[in-house]
TORPA-4810 file (N, C-alpha, C, O; in nm, 3 decimals):
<nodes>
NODE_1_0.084_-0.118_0.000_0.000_0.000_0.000_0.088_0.124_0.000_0.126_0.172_0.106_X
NODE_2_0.120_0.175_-0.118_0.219_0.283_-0.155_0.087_0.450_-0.173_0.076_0.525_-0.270_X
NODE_3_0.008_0.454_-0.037_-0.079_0.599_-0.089_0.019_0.724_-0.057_0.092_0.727_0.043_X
NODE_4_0.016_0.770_-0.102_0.063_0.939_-0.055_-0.043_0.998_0.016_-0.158_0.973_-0.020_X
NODE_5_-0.016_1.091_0.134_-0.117_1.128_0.172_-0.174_1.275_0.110_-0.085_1.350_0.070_X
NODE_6_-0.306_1.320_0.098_-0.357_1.439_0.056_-0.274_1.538_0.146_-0.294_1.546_0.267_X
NODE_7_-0.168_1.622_0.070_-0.194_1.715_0.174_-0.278_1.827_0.203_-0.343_1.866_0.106_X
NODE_8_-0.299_1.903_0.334_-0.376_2.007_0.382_-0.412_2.117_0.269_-0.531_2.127_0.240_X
NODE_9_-0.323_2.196_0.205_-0.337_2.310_0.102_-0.247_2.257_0.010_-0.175_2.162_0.040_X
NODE_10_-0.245_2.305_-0.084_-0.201_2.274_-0.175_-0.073_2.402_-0.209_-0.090_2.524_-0.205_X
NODE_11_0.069_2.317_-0.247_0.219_2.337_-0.258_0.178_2.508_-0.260_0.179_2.577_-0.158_X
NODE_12_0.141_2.560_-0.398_0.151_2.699_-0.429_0.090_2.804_-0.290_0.166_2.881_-0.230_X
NODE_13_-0.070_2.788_-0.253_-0.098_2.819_-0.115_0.005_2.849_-0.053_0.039_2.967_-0.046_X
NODE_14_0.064_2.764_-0.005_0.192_2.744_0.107_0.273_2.818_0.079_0.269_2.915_0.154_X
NODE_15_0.356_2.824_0.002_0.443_2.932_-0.025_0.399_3.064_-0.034_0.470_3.147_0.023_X
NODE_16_0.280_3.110_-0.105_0.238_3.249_-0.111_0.255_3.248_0.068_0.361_3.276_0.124_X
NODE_17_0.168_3.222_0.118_0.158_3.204_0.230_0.322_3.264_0.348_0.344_3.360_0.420_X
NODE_18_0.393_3.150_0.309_0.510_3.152_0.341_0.569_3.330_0.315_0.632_3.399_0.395_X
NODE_19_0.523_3.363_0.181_0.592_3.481_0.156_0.563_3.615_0.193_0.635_3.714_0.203_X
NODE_20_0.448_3.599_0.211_0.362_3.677_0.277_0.403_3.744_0.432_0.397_3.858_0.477_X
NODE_21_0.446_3.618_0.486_0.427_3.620_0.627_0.580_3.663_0.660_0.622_3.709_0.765_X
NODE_22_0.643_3.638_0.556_0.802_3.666_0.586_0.840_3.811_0.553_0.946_3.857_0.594_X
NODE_23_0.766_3.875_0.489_0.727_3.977_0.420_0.731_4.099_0.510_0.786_4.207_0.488_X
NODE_24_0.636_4.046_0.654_0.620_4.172_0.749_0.744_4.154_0.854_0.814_4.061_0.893_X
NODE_25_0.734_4.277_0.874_0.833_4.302_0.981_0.794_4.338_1.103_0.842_4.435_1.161_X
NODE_26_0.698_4.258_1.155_0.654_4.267_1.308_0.680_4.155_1.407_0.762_4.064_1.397_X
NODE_27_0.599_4.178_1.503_0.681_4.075_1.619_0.610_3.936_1.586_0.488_3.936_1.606_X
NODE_28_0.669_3.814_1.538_0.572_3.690_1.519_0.468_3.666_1.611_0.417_3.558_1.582_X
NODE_29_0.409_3.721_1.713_0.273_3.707_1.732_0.178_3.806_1.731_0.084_3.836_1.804_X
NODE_30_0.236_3.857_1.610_0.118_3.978_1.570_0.087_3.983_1.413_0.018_4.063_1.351_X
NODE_31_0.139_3.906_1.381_0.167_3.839_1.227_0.007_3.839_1.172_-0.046_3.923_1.099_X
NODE_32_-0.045_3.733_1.224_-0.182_3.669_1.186_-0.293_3.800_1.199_-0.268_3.905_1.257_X
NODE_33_-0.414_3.768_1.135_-0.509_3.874_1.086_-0.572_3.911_1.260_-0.592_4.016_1.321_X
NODE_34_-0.588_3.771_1.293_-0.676_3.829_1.483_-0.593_3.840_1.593_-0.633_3.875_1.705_X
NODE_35_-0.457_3.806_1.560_-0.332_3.793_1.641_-0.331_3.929_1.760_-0.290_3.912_1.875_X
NODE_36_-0.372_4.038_1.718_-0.372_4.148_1.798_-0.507_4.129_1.968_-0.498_4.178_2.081_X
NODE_37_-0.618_4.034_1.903_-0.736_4.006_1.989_-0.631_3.927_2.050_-0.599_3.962_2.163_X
NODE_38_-0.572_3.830_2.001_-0.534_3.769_2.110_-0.434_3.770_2.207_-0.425_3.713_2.315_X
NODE_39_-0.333_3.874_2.121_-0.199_3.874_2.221_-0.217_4.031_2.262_-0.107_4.082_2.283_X
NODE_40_-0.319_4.113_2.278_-0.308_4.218_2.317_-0.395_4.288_2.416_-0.366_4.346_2.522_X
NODE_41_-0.539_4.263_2.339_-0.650_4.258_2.334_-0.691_4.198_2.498_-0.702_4.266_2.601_X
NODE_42_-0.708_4.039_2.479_-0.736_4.012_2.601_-0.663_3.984_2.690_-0.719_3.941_2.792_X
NODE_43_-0.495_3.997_2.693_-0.379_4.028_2.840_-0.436_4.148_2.923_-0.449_4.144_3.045_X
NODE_44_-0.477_4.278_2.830_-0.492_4.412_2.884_-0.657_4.390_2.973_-0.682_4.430_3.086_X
NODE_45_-0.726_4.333_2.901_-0.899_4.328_2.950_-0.854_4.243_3.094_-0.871_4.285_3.209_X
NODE_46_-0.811_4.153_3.066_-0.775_4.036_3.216_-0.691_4.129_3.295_-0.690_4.117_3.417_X
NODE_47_-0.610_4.236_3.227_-0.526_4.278_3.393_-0.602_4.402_3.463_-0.587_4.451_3.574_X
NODE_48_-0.680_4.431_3.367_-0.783_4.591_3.414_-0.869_4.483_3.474_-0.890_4.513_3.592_X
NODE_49_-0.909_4.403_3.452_-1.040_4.348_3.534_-0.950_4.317_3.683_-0.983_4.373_3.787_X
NODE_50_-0.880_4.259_3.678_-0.816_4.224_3.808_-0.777_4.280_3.835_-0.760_4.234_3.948_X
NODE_51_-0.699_4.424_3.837_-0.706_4.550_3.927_-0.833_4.657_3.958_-0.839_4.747_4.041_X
NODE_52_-0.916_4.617_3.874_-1.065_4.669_3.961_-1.076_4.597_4.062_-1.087_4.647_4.174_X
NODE_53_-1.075_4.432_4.032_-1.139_4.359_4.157_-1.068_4.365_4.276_-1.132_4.355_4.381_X
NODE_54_-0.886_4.386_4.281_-0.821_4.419_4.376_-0.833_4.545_4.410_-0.837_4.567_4.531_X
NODE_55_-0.843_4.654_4.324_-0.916_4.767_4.401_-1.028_4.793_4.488_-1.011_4.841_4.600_X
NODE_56_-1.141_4.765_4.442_-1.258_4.744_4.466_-1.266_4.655_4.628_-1.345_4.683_4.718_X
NODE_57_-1.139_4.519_4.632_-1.142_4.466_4.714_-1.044_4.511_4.828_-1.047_4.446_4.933_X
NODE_58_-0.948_4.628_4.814_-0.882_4.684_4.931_-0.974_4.835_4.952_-0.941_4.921_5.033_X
NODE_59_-1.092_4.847_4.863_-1.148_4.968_4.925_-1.261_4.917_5.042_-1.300_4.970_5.146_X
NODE_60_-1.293_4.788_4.974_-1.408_4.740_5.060_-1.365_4.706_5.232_-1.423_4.729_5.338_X
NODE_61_-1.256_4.653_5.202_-1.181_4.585_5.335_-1.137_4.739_5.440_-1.134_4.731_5.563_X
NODE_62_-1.114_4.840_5.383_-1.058_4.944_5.433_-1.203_4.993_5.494_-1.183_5.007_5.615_X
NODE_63_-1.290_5.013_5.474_-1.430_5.087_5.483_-1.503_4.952_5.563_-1.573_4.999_5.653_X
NODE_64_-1.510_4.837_5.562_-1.586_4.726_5.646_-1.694_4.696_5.586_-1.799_4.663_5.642_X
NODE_65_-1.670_4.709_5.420_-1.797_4.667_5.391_-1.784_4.545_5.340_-1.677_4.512_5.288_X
NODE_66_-1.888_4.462_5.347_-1.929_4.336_5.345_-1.880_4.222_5.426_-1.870_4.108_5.381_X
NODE_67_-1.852_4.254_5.546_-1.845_4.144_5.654_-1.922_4.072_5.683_-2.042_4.101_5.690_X
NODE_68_-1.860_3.933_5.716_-1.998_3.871_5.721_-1.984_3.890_5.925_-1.880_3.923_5.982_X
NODE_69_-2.108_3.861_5.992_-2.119_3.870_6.104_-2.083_3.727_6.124_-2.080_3.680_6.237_X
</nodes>
């Protein structure tokens, strides 16, 4: 059983591809079209949310609010 396997895209694809990407001069994880959502986008949303909640949670503790009895 001598099959070759299909590959994924086809040879020409790949290289445009290839050339494309070699093409820009940015940092390799900002390369890709959504690359910015992901390496920028949601680091900044996750660290503002968690300095509200640590804010929020040394204003509460300072003032006595929400103790439980």
């Amino acid at each position: 059983m001598s099959e070759t396997e299909v590959p994924f895209r086809p040879r020409e694809k790949l290289l445009e591809k290839q050339k494309h990407f070699q093409s820009i001069h940015k940092h390799t994880y900002l390369k890709g079209p959504m690359d910015k959502i992901t390496s920028v986008a949601i680091p900044i949303a996750l660290a503002a949310s968690s300095l509200y909640l640590i804010g929020r949670g040394i204003y509460n503790m300072s003032h006595g609010i929400g103790k439980k009895e």
